[in-house]
Backbone bond lengths (Angstrom), bond angles and torsions (degrees), N, CA, C in turn:
res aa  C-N    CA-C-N  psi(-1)  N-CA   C-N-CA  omega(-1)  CA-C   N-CA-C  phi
1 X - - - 1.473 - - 1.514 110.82 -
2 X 1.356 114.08 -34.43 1.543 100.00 -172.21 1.917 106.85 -105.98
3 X 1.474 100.74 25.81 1.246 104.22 146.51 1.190 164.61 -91.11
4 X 1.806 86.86 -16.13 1.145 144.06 -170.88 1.676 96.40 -88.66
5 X 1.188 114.65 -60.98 1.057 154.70 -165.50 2.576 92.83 -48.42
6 X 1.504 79.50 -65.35 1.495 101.43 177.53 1.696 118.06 -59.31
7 X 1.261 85.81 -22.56 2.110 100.84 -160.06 1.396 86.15 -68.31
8 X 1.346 118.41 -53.47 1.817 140.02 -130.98 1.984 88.24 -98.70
9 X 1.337 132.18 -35.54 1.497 135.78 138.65 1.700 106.73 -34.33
10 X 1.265 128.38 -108.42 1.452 145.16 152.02 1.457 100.43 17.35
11 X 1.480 139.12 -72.41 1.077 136.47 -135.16 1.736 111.61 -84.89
12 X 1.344 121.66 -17.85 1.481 124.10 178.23 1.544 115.91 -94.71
13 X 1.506 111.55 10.81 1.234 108.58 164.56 1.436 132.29 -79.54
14 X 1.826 120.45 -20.36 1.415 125.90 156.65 1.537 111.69 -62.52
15 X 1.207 132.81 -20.11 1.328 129.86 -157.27 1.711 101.95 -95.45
16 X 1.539 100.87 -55.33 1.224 100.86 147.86 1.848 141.61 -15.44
17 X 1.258 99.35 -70.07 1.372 123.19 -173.66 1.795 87.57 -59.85
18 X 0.886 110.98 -86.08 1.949 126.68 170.18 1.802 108.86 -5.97
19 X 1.581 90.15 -55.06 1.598 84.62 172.01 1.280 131.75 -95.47
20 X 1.330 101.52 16.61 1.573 100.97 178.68 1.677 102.62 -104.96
21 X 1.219 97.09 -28.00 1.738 103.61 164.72 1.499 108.84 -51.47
22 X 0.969 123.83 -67.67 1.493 123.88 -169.77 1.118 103.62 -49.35
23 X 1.175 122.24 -48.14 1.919 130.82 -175.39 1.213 113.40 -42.55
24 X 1.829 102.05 -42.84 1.967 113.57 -170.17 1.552 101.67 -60.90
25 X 1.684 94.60 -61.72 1.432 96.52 -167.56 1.465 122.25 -62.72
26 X 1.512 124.00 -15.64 1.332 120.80 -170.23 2.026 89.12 -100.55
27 X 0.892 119.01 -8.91 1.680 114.31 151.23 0.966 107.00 -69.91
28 X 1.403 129.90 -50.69 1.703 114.30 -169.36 1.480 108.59 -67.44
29 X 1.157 104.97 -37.48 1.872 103.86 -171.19 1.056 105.04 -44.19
30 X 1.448 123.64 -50.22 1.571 139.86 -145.66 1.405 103.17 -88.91
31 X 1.651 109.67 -33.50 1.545 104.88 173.24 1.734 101.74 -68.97
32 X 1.451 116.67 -61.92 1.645 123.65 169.14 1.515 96.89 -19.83
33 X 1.389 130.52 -82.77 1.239 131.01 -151.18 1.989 108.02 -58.07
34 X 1.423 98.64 -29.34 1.740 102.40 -159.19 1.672 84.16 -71.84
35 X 1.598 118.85 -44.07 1.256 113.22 -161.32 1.539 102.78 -50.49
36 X 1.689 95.60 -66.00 1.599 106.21 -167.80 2.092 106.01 -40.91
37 X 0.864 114.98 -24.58 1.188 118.25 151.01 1.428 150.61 27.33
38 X 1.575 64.81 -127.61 1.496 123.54 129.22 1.185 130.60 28.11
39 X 2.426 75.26 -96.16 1.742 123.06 -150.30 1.660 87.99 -77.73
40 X 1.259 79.03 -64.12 2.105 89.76 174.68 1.354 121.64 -20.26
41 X 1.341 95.90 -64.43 1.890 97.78 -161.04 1.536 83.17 -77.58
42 X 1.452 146.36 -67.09 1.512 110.25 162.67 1.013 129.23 4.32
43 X 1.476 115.51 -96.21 2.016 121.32 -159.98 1.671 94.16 -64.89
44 X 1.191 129.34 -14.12 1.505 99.29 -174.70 1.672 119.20 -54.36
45 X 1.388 102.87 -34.57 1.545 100.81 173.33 1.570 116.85 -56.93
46 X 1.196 105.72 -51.47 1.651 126.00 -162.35 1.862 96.45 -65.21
47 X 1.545 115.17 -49.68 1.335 116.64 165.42 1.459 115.48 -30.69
48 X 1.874 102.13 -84.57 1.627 122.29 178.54 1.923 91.44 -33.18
49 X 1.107 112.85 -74.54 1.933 103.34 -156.75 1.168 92.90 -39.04
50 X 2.224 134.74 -70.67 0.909 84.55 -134.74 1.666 118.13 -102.67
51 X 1.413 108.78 29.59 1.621 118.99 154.77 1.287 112.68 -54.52
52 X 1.361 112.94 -68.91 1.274 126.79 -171.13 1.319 108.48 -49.76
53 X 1.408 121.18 -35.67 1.972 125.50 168.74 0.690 114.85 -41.82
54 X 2.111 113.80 -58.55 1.158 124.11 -169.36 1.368 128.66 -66.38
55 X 1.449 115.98 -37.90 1.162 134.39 -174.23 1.819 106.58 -75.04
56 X 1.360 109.71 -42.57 1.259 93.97 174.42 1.693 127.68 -68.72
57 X 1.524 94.59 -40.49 1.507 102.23 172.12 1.808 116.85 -52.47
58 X 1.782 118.73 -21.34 0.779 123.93 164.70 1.740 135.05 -60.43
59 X 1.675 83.20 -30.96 1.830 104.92 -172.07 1.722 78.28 -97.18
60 X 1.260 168.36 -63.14 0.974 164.80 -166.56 1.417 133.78 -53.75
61 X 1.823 106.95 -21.01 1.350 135.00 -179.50 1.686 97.50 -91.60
62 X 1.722 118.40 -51.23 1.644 128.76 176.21 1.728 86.11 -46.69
63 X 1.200 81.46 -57.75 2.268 75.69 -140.86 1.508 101.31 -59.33
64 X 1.240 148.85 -21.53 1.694 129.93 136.43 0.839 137.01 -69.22
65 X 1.159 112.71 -21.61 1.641 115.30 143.31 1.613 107.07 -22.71
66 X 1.473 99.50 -77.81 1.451 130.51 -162.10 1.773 107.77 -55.31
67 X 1.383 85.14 -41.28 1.887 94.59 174.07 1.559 104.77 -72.20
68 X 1.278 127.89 -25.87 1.490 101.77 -158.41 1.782 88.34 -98.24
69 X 1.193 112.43 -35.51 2.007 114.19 176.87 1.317 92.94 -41.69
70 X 1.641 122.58 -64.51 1.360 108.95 -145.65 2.365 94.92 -84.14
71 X 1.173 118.83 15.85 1.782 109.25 141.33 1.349 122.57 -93.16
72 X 1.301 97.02 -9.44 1.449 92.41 -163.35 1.795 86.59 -87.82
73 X 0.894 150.14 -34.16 1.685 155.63 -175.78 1.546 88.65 -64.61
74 X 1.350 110.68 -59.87 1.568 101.85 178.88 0.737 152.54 -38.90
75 X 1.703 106.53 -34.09 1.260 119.62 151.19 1.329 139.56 -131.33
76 X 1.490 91.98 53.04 1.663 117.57 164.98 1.425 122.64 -113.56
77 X 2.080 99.15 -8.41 1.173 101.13 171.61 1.567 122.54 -97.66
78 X 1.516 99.58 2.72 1.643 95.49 164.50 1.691 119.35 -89.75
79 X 1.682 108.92 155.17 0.735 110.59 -150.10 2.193 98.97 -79.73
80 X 1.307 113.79 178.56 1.623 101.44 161.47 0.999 144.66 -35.31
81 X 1.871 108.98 -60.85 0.963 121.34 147.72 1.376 132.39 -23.51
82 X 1.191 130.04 -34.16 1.752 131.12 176.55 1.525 116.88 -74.11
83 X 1.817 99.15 15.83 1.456 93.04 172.89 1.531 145.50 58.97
84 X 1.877 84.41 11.93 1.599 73.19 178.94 1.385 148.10 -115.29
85 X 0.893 163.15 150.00 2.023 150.91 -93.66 1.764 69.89 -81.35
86 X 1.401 101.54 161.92 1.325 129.89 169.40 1.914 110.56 -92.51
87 X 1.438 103.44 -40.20 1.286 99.85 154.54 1.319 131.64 -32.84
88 X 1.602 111.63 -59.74 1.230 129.73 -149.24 1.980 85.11 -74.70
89 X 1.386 115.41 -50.40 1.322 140.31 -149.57 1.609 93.26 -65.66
90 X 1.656 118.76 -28.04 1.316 123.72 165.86 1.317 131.35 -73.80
91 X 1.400 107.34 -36.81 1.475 127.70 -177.38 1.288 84.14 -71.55
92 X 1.467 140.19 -74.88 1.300 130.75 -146.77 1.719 119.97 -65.19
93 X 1.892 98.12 -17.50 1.467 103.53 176.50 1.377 112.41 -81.59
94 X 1.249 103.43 -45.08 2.520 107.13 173.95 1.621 98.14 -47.01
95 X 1.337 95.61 -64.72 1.979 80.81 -175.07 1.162 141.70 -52.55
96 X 1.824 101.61 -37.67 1.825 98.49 173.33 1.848 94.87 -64.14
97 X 1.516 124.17 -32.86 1.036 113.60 -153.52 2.004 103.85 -79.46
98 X 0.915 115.84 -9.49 1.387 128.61 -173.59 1.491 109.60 -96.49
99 X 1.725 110.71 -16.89 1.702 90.44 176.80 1.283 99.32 -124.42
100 X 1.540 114.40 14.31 1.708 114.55 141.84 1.051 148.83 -36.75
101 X 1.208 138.51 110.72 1.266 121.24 176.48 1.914 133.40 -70.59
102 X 1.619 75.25 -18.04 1.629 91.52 172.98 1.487 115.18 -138.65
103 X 1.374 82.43 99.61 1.745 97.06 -159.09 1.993 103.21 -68.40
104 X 1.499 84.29 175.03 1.582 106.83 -157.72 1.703 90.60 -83.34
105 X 1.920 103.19 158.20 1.317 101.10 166.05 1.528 106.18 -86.86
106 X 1.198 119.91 170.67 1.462 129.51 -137.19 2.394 69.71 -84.01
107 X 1.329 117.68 -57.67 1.355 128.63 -146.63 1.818 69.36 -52.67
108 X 1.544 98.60 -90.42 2.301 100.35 -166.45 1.615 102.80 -26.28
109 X 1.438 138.55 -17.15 1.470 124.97 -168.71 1.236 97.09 -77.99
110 X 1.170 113.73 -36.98 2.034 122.48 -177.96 1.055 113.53 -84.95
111 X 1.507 121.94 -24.93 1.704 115.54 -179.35 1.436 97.18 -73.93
112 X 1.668 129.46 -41.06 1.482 133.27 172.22 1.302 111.42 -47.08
113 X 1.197 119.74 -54.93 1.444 113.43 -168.15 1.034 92.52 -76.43
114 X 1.133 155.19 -40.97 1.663 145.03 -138.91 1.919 96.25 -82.71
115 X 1.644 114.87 -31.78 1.157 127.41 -140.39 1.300 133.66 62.70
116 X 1.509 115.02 28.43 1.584 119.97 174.68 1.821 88.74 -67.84
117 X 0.839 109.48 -46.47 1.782 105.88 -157.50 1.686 103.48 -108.63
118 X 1.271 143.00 150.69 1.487 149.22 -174.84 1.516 103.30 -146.73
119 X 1.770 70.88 143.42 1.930 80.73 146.47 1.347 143.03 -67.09
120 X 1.127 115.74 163.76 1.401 152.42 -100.56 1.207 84.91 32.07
121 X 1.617 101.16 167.76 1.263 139.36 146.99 1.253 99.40 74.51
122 X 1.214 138.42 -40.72 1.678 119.34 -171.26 1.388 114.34 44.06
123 X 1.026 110.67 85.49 1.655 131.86 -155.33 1.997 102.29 -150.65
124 X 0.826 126.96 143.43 1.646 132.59 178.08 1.580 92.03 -73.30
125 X 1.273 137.66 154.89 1.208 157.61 -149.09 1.838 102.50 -115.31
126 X 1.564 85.14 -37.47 1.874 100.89 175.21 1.411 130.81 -134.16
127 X 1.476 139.06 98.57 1.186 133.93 167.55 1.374 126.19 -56.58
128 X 1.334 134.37 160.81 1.330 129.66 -175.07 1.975 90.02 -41.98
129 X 1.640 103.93 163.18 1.249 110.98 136.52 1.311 151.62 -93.04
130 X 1.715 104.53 20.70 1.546 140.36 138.05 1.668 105.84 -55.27
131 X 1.228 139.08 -36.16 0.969 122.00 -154.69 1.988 96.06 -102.97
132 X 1.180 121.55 21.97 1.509 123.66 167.02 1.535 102.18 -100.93
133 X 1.528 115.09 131.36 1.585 115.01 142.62 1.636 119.36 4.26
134 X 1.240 120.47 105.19 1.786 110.97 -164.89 2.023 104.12 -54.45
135 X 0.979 123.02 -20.31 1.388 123.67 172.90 1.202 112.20 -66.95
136 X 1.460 133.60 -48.03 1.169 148.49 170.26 1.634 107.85 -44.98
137 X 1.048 115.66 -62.35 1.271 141.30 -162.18 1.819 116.59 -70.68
138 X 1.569 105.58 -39.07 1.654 114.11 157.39 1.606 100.91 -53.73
139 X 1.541 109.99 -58.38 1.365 99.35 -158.88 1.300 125.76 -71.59
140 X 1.392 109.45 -35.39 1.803 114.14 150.26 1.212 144.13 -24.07
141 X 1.637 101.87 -44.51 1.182 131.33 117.15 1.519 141.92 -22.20
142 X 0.760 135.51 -71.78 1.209 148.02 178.74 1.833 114.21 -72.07
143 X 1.663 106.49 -35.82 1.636 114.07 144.51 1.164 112.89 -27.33
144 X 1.394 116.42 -74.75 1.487 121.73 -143.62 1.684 99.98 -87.93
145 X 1.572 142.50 -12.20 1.231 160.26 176.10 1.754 94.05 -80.82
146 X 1.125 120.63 -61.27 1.327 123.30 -172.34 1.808 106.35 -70.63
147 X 1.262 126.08 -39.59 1.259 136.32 177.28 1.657 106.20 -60.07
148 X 1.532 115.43 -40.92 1.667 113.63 -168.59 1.693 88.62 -84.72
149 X 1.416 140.72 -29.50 0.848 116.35 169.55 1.549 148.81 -70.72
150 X 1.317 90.59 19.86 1.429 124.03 -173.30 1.447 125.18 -125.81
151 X 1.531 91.53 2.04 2.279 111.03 -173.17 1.451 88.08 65.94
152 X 1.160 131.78 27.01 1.547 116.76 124.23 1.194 167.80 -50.94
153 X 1.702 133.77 35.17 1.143 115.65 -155.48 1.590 132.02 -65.37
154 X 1.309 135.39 137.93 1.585 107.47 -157.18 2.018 85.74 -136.41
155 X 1.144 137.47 138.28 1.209 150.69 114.28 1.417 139.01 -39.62
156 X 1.564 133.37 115.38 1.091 135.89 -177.60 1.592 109.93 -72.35
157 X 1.232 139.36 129.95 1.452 132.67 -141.62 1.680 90.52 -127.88
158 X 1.752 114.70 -54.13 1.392 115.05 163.83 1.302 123.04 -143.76
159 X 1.266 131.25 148.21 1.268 110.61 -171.40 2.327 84.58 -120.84
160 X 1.637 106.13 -94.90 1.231 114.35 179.05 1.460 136.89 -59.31
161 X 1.436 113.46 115.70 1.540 95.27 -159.44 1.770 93.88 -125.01
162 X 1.120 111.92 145.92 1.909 115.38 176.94 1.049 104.08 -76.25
163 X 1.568 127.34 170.01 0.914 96.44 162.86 1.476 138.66 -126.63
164 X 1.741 107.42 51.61 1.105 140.08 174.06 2.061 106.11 -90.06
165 X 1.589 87.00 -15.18 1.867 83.49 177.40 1.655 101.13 -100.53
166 X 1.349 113.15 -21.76 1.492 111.46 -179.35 1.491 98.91 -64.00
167 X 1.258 134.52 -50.70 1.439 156.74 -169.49 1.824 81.66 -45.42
168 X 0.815 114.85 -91.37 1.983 127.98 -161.25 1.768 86.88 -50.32
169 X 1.217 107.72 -28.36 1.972 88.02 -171.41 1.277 112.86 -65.35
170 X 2.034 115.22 -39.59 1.128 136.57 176.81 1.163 117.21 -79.12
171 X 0.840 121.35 29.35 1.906 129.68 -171.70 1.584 90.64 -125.40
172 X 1.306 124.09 -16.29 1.490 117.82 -146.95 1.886 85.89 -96.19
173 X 1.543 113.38 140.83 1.112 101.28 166.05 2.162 90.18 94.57
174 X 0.892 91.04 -41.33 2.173 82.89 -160.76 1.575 88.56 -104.92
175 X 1.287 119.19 -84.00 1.443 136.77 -175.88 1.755 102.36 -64.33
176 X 1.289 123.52 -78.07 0.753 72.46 -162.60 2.111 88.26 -130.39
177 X 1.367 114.90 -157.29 1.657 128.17 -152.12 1.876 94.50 -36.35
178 X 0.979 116.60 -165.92 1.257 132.05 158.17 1.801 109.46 92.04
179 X 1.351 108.41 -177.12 1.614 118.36 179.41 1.966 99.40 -86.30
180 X 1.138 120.15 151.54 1.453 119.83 142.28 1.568 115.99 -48.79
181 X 1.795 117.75 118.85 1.261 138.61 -179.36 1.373 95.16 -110.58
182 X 1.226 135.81 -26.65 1.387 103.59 -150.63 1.813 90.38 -151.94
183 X 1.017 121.25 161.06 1.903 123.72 162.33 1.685 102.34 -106.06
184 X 1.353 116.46 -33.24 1.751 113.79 -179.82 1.196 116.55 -80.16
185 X 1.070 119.25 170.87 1.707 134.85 -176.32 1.363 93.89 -125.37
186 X 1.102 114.82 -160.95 1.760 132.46 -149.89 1.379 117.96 -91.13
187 X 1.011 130.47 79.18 1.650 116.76 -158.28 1.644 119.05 113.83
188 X 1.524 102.07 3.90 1.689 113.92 171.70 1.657 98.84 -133.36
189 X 1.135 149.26 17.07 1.172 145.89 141.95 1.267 121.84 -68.55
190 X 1.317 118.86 165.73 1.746 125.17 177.05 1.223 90.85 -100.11
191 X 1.078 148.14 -10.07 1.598 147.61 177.38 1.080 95.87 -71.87
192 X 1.427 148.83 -34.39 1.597 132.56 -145.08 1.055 98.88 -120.95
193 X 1.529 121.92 2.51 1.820 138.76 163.62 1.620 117.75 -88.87
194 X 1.692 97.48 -14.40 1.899 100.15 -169.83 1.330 91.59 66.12
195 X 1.373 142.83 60.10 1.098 121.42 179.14 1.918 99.15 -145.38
196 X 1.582 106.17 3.43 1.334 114.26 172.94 1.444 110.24 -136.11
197 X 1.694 119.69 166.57 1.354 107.94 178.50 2.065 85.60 -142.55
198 X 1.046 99.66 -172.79 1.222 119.44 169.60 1.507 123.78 -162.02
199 X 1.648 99.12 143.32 1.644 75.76 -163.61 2.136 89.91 -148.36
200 X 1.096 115.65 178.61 1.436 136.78 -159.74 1.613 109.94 -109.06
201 X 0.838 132.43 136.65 1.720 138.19 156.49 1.722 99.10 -81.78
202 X 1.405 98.11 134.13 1.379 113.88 169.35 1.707 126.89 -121.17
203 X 1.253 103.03 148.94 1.892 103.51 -160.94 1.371 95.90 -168.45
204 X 1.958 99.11 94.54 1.266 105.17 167.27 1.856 108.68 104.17
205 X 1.412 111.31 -36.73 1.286 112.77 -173.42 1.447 93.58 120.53
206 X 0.812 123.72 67.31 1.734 112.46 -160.47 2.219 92.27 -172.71
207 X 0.917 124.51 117.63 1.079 102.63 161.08 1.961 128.41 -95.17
208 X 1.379 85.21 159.63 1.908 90.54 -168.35 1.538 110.35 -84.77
209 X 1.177 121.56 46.32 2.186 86.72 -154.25 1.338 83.87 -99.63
210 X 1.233 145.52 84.07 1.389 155.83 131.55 1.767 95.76 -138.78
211 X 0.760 128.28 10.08 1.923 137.36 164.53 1.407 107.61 -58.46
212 X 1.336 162.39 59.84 1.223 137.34 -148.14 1.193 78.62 -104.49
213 X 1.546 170.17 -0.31 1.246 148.16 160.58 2.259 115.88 -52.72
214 X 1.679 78.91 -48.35 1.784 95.29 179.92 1.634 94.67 -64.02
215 X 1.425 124.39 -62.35 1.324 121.31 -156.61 1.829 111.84 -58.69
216 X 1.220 118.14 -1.77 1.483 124.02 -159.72 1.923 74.39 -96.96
217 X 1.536 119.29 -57.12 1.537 100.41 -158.72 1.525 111.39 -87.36
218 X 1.534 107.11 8.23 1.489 107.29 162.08 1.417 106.66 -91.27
219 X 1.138 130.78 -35.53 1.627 125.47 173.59 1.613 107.95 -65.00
220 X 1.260 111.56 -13.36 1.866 106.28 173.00 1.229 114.59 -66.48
221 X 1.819 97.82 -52.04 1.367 119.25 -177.08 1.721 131.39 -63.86
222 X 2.060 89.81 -20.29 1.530 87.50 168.08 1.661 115.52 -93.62
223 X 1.566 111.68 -17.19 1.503 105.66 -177.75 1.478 99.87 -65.06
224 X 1.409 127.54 -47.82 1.226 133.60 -168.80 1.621 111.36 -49.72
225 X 1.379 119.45 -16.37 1.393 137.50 -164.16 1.756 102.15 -101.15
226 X 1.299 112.71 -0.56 1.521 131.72 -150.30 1.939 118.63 36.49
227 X 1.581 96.61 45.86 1.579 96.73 166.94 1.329 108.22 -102.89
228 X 1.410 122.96 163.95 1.678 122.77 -176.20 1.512 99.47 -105.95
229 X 1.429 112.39 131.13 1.364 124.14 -157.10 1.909 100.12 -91.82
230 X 1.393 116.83 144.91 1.602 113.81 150.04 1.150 130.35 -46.33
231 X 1.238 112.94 -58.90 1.025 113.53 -175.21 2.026 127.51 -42.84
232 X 1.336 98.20 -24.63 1.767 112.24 -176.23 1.695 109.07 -88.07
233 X 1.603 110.61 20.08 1.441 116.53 179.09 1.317 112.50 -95.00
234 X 1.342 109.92 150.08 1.201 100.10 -174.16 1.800 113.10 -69.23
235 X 1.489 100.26 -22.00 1.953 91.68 165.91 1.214 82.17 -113.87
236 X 1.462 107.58 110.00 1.681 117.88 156.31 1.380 123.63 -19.03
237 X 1.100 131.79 137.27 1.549 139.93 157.18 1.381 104.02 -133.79
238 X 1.298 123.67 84.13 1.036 112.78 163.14 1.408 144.33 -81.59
239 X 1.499 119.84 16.42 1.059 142.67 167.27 2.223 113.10 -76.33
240 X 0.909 57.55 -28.24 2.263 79.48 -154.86 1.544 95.44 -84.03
241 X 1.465 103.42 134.58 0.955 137.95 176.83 1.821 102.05 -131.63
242 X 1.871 102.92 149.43 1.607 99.47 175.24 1.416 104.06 -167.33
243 X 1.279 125.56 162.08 1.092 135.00 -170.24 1.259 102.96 -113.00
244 X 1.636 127.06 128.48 1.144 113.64 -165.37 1.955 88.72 -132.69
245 X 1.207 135.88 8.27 1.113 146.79 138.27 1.396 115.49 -21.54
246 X 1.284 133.19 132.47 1.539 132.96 153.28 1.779 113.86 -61.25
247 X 1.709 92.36 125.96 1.643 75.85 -164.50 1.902 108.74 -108.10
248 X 0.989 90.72 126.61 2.268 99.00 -170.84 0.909 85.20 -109.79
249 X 1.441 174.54 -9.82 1.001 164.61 157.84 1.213 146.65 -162.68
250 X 1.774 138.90 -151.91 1.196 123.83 169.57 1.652 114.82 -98.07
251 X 1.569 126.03 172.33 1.116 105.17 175.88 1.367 104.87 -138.43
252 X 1.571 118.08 143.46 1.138 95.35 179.41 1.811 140.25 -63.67
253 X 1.573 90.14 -179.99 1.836 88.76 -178.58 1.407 98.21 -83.94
């Protein structure tokens, strides 16, 4: 009997052991969990900063971005004439052209930098000289024939203009960045008649149109042609040439 007695003592000591195990490990969890905690409510700061780093440095990287696009427009919308480094005139064309989404053709990337073509409007600077009044267009002609015969070489710079591009030329300087190009608006030019051209002195491959020595004996050479020269305005254009003739037809070369 009191073995029995002893057995039935004896026997709740494995069960024991069993539940004190569970006890350890569900202490550790709870310590595990308090730590993780903790760690958490810790890094939440360290998290927030360095989002907030990132994200600003993100809005901080755009917005010069944004500052250097909107110089680079600045000075893509002046014209050649404004003299300025060709370097600079390159740098400012890769970048607008780099945070484009619809990038430039390689030829307009060089007419930009070169300053054949400007801002506003992004428009070619020169249409065929098919696209002048055919009278206009002999004599334009006959400019640049009479000019090489003189160690002149001369370039047609613009001839036909809409006059939604005259509009952005005359904006330049009033509305919006740039020098005064123009005194007409859209539909009061001889450009938007084909009835004017404008064109460049060349030296070297290089054009001159800040040359006003050359442009005085190309304006001889166009009155002599009976065109009315820029240069005799009261705001100079010395680029511009125009026909101010009634025009009935073509004439010969």
């Amino acid at each position: 009997m009191k073995q029995i007695i002893d057995l039935k003592i004896s026997t709740p000591v494995p069960v024991v052991m069993a539940a004190k195990g569970v006890d350890d490990k569900r202490d550790a969890w709870d310590a595990f969990e308090r730590y993780s905690k903790v760690i958490s409510i810790a890094l939440i700061p360290v998290v927030l900063a360095v989002g907030g780093w990132f994200i600003q440095k993100q809005i901080q990287d755009q917005s010069i971005a944004k500052d250097y696009v909107q110089l680079a427009v600045s000075i893509l919308k002046e014209p050649e004439s404004a003299k300025i480094s060709p370097e600079i005139r390159n740098w400012a064309a890769r970048l607008l052209n780099d945070n484009s989404k619809t990038k430039l053709s390689d030829e307009a990337l060089s007419q930009l930098s070169k300053g054949v073509i400007v801002l506003p409007g992004y428009t070619p600077s020169s249409r065929p000289v098919e696209s002048l009044q055919p009278v206009v267009a002999v004599l334009a002609r006959k400019l640049i024939e009479a000019a090489a015969a003189q160690g002149i070489e001369v370039k047609i710079i613009r001839t036909l203009v809409t006059s939604e591009e005259q509009n952005a030329l005359y904006a330049s300087g009033r509305t919006a960045p740039g020098p005064i190009i123009t005194n007409a608006k859209g539909g009061k030019s001889k450009h938007n008649l084909g009835l004017a051209f404008d064109v460049a002195p060349v030296e070297e491959g290089k054009t001159e149109i800040d040359n006003v020595e050359l442009y005085k004996k190309l304006g001889a050479i166009g009155k002599n042609l009976g065109l009315t020269w820029g240069g005799d305005f009261a705001f100079p254009d010395y680029p511009h040439f125009e026909y101010r003739e009634k025009v009935e037809g073509n004439v010969s070369k």
